[in-house]
VEXGU-899981 format. One line per field, with one value per residue: residue number from 1; residue in three letters; z, y, x of N, C-alpha, C in turn. Coordinates in steps of 0.1 Angstrom, whole numbers. Layout:
num <- [NUM ...]
residu <- [ALA ...]
n.pz <- [Z ...]
n.py <- [Y ...]
n.px <- [X ...]
ca.pz <- [Z ...]
ca.py <- [Y ...]
ca.px <- [X ...]
c.pz <- [Z ...]
c.py <- [Y ...]
c.px <- [X ...]
END
This chain:
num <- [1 2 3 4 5 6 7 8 9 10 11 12 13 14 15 16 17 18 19 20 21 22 23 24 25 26 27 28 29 30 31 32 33 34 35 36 37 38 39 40 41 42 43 44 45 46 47 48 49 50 51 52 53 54 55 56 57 58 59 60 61 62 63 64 65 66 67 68 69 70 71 72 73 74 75 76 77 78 79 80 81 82 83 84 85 86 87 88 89 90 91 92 93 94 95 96 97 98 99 100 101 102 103 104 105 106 107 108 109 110 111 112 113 114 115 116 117 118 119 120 121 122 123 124 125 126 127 128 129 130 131 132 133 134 135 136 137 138 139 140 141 142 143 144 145 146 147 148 149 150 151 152 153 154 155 156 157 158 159 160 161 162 163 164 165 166 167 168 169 170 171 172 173 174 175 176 177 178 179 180 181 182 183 184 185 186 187 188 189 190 191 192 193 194 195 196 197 198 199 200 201 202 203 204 205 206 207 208 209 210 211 212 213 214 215 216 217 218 219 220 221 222 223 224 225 226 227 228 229 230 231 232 233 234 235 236 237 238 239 240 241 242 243 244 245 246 247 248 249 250 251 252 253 254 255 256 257 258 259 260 261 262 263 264 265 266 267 268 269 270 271 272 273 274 275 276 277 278 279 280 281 282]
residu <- [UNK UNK UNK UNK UNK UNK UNK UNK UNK UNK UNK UNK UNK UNK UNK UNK UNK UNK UNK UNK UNK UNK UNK UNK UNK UNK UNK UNK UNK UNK UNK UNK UNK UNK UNK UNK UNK UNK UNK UNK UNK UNK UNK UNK UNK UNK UNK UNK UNK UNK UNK UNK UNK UNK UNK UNK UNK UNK UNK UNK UNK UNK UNK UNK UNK UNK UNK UNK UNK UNK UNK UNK UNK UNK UNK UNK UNK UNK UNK UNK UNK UNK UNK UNK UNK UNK UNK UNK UNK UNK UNK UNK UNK UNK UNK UNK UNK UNK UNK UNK UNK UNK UNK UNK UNK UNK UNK UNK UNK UNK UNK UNK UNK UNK UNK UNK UNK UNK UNK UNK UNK UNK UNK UNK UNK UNK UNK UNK UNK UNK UNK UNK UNK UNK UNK UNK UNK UNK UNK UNK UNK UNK UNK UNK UNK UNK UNK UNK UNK UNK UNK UNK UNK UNK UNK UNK UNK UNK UNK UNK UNK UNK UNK UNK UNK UNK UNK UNK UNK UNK UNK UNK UNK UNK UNK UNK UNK UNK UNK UNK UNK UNK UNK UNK UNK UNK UNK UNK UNK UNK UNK UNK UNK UNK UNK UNK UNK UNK UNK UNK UNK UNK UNK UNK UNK UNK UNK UNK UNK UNK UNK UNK UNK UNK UNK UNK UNK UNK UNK UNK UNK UNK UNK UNK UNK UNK UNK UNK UNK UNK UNK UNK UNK UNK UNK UNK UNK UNK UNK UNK UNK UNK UNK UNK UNK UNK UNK UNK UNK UNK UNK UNK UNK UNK UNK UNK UNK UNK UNK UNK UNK UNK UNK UNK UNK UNK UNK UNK UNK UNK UNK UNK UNK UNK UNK UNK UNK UNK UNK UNK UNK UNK]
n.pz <- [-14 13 21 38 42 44 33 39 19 -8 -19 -3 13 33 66 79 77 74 47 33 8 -7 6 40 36 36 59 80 89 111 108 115 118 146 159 162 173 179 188 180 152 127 103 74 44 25 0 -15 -37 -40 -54 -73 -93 -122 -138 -169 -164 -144 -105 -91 -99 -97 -81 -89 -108 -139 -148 -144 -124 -133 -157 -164 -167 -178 -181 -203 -216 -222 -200 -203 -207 -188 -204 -241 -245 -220 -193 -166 -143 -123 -102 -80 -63 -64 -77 -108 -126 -160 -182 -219 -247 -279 -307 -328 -316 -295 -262 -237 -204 -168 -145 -117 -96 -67 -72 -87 -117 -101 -82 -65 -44 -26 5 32 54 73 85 82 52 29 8 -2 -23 -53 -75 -111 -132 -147 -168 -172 -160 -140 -114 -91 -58 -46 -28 -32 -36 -25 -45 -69 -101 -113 -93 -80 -58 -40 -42 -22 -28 -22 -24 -20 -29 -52 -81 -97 -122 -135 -109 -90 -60 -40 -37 -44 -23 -20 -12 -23 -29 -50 -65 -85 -116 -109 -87 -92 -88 -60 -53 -39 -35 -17 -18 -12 -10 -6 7 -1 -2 -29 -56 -40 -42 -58 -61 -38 -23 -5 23 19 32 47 70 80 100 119 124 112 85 82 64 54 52 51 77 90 104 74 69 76 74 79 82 54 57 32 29 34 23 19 16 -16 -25 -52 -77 -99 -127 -145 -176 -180 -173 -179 -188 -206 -225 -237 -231 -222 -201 -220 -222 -184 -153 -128 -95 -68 -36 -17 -12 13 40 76 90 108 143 160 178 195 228 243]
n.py <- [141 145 172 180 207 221 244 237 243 255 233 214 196 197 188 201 224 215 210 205 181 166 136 119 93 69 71 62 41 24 40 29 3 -21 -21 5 38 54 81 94 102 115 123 135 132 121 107 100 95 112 135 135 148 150 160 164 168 186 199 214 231 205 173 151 141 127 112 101 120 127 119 92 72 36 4 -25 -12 24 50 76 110 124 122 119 83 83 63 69 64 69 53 49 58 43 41 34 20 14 -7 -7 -26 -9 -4 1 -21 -9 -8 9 29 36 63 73 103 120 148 172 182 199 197 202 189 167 151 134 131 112 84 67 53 41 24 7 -17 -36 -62 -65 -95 -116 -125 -111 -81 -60 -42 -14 0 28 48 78 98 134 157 186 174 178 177 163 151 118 91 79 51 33 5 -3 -27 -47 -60 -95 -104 -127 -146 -157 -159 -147 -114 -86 -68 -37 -21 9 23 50 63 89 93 98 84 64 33 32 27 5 -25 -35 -68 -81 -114 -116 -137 -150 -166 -180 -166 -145 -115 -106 -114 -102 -69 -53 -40 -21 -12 11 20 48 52 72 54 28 11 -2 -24 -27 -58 -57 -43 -56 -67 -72 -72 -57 -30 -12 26 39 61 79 90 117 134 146 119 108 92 70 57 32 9 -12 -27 -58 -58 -75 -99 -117 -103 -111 -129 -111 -98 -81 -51 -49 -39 -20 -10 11 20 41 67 68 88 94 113 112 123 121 134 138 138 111]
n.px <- [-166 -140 -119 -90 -67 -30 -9 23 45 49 45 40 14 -5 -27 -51 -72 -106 -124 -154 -174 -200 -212 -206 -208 -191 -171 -188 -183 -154 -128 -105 -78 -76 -54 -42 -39 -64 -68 -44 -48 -63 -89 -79 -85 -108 -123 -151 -166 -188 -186 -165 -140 -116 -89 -71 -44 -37 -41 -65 -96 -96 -97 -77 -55 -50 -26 5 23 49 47 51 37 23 25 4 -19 -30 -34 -60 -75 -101 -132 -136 -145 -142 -128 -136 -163 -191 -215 -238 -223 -201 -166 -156 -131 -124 -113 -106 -107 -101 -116 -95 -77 -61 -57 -74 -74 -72 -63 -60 -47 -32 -19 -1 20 36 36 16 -11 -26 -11 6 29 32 7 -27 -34 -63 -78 -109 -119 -131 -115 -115 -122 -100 -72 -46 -51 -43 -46 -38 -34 -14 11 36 61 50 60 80 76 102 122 149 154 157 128 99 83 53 40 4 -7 -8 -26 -27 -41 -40 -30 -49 -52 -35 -17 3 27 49 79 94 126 136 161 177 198 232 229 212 220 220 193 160 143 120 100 64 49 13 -12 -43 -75 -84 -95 -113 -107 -120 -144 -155 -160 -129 -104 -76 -50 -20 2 21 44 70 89 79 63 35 16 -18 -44 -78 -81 -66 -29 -2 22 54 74 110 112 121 148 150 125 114 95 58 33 14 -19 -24 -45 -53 -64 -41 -30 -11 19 43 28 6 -21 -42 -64 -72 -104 -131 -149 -131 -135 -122 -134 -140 -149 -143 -114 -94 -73 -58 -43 -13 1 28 35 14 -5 -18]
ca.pz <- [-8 22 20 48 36 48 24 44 15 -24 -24 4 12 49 70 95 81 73 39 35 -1 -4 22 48 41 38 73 88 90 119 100 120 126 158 168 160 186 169 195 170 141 120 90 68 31 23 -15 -15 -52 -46 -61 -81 -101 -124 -148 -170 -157 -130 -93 -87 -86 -97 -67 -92 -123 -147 -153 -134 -126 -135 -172 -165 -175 -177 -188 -220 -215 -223 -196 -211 -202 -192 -217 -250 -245 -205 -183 -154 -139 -108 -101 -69 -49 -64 -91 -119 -141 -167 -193 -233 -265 -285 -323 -339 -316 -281 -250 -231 -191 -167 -133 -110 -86 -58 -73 -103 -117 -96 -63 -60 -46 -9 8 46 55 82 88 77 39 30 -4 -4 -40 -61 -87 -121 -132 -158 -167 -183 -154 -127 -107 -81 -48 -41 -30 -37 -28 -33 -49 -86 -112 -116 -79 -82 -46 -37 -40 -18 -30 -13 -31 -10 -36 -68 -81 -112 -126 -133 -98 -81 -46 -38 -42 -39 -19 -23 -9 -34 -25 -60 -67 -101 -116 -110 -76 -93 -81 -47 -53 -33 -43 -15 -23 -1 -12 3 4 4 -6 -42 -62 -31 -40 -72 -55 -30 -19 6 27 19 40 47 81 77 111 118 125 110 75 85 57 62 43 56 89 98 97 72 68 81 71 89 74 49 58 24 35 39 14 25 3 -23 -31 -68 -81 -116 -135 -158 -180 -181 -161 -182 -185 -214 -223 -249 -230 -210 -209 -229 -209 -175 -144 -111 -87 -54 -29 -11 -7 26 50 83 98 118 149 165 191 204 240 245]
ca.py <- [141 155 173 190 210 236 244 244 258 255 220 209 199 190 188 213 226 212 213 195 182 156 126 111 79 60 74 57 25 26 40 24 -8 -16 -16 17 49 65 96 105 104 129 122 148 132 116 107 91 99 116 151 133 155 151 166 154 170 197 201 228 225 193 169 143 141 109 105 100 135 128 117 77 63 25 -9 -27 -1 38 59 85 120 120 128 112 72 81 53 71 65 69 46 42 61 35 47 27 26 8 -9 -11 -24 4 -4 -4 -29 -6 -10 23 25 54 63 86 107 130 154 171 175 210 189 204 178 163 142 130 121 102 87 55 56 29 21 -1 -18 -47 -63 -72 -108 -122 -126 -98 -72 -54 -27 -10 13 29 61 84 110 145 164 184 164 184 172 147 138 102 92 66 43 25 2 -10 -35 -52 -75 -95 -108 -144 -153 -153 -172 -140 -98 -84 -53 -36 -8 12 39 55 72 91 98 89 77 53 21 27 24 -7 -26 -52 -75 -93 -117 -122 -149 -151 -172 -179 -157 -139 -100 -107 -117 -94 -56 -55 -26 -24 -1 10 30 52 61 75 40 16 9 -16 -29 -43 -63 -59 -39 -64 -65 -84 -71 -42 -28 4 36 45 76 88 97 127 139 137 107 109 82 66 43 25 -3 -10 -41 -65 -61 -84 -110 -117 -94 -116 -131 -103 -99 -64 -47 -49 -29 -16 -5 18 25 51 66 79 97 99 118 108 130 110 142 144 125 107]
ca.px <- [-153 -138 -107 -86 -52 -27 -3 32 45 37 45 35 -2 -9 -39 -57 -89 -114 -135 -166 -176 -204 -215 -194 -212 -175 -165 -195 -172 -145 -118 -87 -76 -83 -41 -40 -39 -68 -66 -33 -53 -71 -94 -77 -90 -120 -124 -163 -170 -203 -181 -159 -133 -105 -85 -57 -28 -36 -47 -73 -102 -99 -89 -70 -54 -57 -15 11 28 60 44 54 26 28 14 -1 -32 -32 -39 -63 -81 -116 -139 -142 -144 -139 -123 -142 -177 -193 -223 -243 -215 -186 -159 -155 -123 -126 -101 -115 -101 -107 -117 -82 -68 -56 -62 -73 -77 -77 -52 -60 -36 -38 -10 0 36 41 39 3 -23 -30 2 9 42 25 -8 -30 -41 -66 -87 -115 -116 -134 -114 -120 -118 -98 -57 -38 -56 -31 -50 -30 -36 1 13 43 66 47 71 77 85 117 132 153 160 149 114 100 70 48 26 -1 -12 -8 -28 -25 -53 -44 -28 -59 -51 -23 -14 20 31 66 81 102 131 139 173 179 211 248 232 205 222 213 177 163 129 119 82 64 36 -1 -17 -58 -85 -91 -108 -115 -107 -127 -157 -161 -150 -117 -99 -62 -47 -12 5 34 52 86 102 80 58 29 5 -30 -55 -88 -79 -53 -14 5 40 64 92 111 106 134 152 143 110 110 86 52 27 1 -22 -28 -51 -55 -62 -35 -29 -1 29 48 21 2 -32 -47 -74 -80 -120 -130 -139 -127 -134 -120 -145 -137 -155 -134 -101 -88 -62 -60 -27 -9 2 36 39 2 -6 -40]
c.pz <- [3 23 29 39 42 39 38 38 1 -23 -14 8 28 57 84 93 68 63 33 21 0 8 29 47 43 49 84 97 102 108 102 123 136 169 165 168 178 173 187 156 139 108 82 52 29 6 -14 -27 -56 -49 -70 -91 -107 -133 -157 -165 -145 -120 -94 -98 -87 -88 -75 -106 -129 -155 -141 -133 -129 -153 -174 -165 -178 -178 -199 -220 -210 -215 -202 -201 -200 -206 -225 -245 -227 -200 -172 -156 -127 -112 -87 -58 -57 -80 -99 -132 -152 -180 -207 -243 -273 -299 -331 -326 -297 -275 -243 -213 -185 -146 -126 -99 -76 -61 -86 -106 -112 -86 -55 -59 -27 -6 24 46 64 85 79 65 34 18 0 -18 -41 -72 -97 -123 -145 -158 -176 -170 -145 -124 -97 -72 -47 -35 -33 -33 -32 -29 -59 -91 -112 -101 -82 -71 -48 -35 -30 -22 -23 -20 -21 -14 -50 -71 -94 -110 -127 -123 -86 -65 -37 -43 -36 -32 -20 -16 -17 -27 -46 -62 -80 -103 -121 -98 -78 -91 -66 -49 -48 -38 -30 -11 -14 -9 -3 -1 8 0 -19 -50 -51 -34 -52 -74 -45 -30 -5 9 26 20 43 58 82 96 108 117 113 96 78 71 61 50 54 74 98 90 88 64 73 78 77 76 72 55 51 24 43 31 25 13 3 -25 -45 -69 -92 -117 -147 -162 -183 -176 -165 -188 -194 -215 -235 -245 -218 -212 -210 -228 -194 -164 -129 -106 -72 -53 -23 -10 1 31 64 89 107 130 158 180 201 215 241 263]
c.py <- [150 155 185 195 226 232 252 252 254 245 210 210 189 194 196 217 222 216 204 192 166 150 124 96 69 65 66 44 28 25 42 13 -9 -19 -3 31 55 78 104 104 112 127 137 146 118 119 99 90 107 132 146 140 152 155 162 153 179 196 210 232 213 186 156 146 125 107 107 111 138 122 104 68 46 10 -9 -13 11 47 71 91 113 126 117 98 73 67 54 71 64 63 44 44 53 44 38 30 13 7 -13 -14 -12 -7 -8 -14 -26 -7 3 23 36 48 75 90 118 142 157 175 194 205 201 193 180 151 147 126 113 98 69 58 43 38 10 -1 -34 -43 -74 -87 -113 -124 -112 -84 -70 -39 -29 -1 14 40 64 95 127 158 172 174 162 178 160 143 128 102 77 64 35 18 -8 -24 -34 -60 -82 -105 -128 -155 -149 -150 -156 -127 -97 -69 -51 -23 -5 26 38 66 72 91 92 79 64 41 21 29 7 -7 -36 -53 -82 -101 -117 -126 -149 -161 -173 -171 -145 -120 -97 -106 -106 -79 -56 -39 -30 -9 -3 23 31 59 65 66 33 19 -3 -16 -37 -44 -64 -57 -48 -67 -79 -85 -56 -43 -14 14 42 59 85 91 107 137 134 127 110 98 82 55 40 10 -5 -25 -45 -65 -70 -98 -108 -112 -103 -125 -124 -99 -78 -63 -49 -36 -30 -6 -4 21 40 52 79 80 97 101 119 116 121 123 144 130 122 105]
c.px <- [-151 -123 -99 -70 -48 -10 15 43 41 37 46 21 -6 -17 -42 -70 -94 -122 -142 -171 -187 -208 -206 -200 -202 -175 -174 -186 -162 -135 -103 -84 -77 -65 -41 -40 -51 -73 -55 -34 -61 -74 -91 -82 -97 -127 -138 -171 -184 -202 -169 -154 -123 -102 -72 -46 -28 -45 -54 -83 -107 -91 -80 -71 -50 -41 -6 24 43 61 54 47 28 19 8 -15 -29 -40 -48 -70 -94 -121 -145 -137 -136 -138 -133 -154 -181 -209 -230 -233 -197 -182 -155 -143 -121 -118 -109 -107 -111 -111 -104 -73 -63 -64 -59 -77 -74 -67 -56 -51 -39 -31 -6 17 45 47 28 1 -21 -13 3 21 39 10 -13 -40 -51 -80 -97 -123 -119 -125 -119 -115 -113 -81 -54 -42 -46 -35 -39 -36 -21 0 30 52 58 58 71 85 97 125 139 164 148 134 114 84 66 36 16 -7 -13 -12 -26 -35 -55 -39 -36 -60 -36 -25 2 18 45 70 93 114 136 149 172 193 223 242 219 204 220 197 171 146 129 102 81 52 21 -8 -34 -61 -85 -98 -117 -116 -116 -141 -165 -149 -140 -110 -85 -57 -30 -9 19 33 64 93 97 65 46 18 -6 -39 -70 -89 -66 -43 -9 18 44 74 96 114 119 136 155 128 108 101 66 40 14 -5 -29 -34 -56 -60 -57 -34 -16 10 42 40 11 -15 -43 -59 -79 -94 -120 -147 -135 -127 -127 -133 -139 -146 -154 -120 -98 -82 -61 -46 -28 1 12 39 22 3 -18 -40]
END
C-alpha cells in the first residue's frame, strides 16, 4: 500500500507526504481517465494488498477497520473481525472477501473501511477514487465500492454518500449508483437519495475484472465504469467533509439469499486516491 496523509487537524486526513508500503504494481496502469486534468492530481492512497491490514474497529496501524464506523452494519450477512473464520485473504496480490454460511445456519462476510469511528482514517474532499473489483456469481450477493463523509461518529451534521456501485447478484445485465445526502434528527426529512442505473453486458462484471471509479469536484460528481463517464450530478453543498472509501460484500438488500452459492467471493485488485487540486495551474 501507498499512503500519503497530513493530518489538518485530528479528524481530518489529507494528502502531502508521502509513505511508501509495498509495490506500486497497481499504479503501473494510467491511473486517470483520459478527460481528466491529471497535472491537478496527486496519487495520495494506494491500497495494493501486498501490506494488507485491518483491525476491527480502530485506525493505527492498521489502514482499515472491518465495520462500519458509525457501528451500521447491514445486510442478510454478519460483518465479522478478522481472525477466527476470517472473511479476509490476500492471494496473488488480489483481496478476497468472502461470504460463508457458517454451521448453524448464518451467513458471515467481511467490510472494509478507510476510517474508524473517531474520524481517524484517510479522506479527500476532492479527487478521483477508483476500485478495481471481480464479482461473485450467484443471486442473493450485493458487493459495494462507496465512500463517506469522514467524520466522528458523534457529528451529526449531514453526511454525504457516494456509492460508486452496487451490484446485486441476480440482475446481471445492470449496477446501480446513488448519491446519498444524509440528515439526522428533527432535520431527517431533508435527506435526498437520487439512483441511477447502468447498463452492461450480461454477466459481464462476473466474468471479468472492471475499474469503477468516481470524481468529486467543487461543482460536479462524475461516475465512471471502466475509465469512462456515465452519470453526473452537482456536488451537494453538504460536502463539506472530506470522503473515505468502503468496500464489502454483503448479502441481500431485500432480495432473497436462499440460493445464494456458499461461499461467495469478492475479489479487488486495488483501491485508490488521487486529490484533487481545483487551485493548481498546469
Amino acid at each position: 500500500m501507498k499512503f500519503v496523509s497530513c493530518l489538518k487537524s485530528v479528524y481530518w486526513c489529507l494528502p502531502f507526504l508521502f509513505l511508501s508500503f509495498g509495490t506500486a504494481s497497481a499504479a503501473s496502469e494510467e491511473p486517470l481517465p483520459p478527460d481528466l486534468e491529471a497535472c491537478k492530481y496527486n496519487l495520495t492512497f494506494l491500497e495494493d494488498f501486498s501490506d494488507f491490514q485491518v483491525a476491527p474497529w480502530t485506525i493505527g496501524p492498521a489502514r482499515w477497520t472491518a465495520h462500519t464506523p458509525w457501528h451500521g452494519d447491514f445486510g442478510s450477512a454478519t460483518f465479522i473481525d478478522p481472525g477466527k473464520n476470517d472473511p479476509f485473504s490476500v492471494s496473488d496480490g488480489v483481496l478476497n472477501i468472502t461470504a460463508r454460511k457458517q454451521a448453524d445456519g448464518r451467513w458471515t462476510s467481511g467490510l472494509i473501511a478507510a476510517a474508524d469511528g473517531t474520524g481517524r482514517g484517510f479522506g479527500a474532499r476532492y479527487g478521483y477514487f477508483e476500485a478495481r473489483m471481480k464479482f461473485p456469481r450467484g443471486p442473493g450477493t450485493w458487493p459495494a465500492f462507496w465512500l463517506t463523509s469522514l467524520k466522528p461518529a458523534s457529528d451529526t451534521s449531514p453526511s454525504v454518500e457516494i456509492d460508486v456501485i452496487e451490484y446485486y447478484g441476480h440482475a446481471t445485465a445492470s449496477y446501480q449508483s446513488a448519491l446519498h445526502v444524509w440528515y439526522v434528527g428533527d432535520d431527517k426529512e431533508k435527506s435526498t437519495h437520487t439512483l441511477h442505473r447502468v447498463h452492461v453486458p450480461k454477466n459481464s462484471l462476473v466474468d471479468a475484472y472492471h475499474n469503477y471509479g468516481v470524481d468529486i469536484r467543487p461543482d460536479t460528481i462524475t461516475y465512471y465504469f471502466d475509465r469512462k463517464p456515465v452519470w453526473q450530478q452537482p456536488t451537494p453543498a453538504e460536502l463539506v467533509w472530506p470522503s473515505y472509501p468502503l468496500v464489502n460484500l454483503a448479502l441481500g438488500s431485500g432480495f432473497p439469499i436462499t440460493k445464494t452459492p456458499n461461499p461467495s467471493t469478492l475479489k479487488v485488485k486495488f483501491v485508490r486516491v488521487l486529490t484533487y487540486d481545483p487551485n493548481k495551474k498546469c
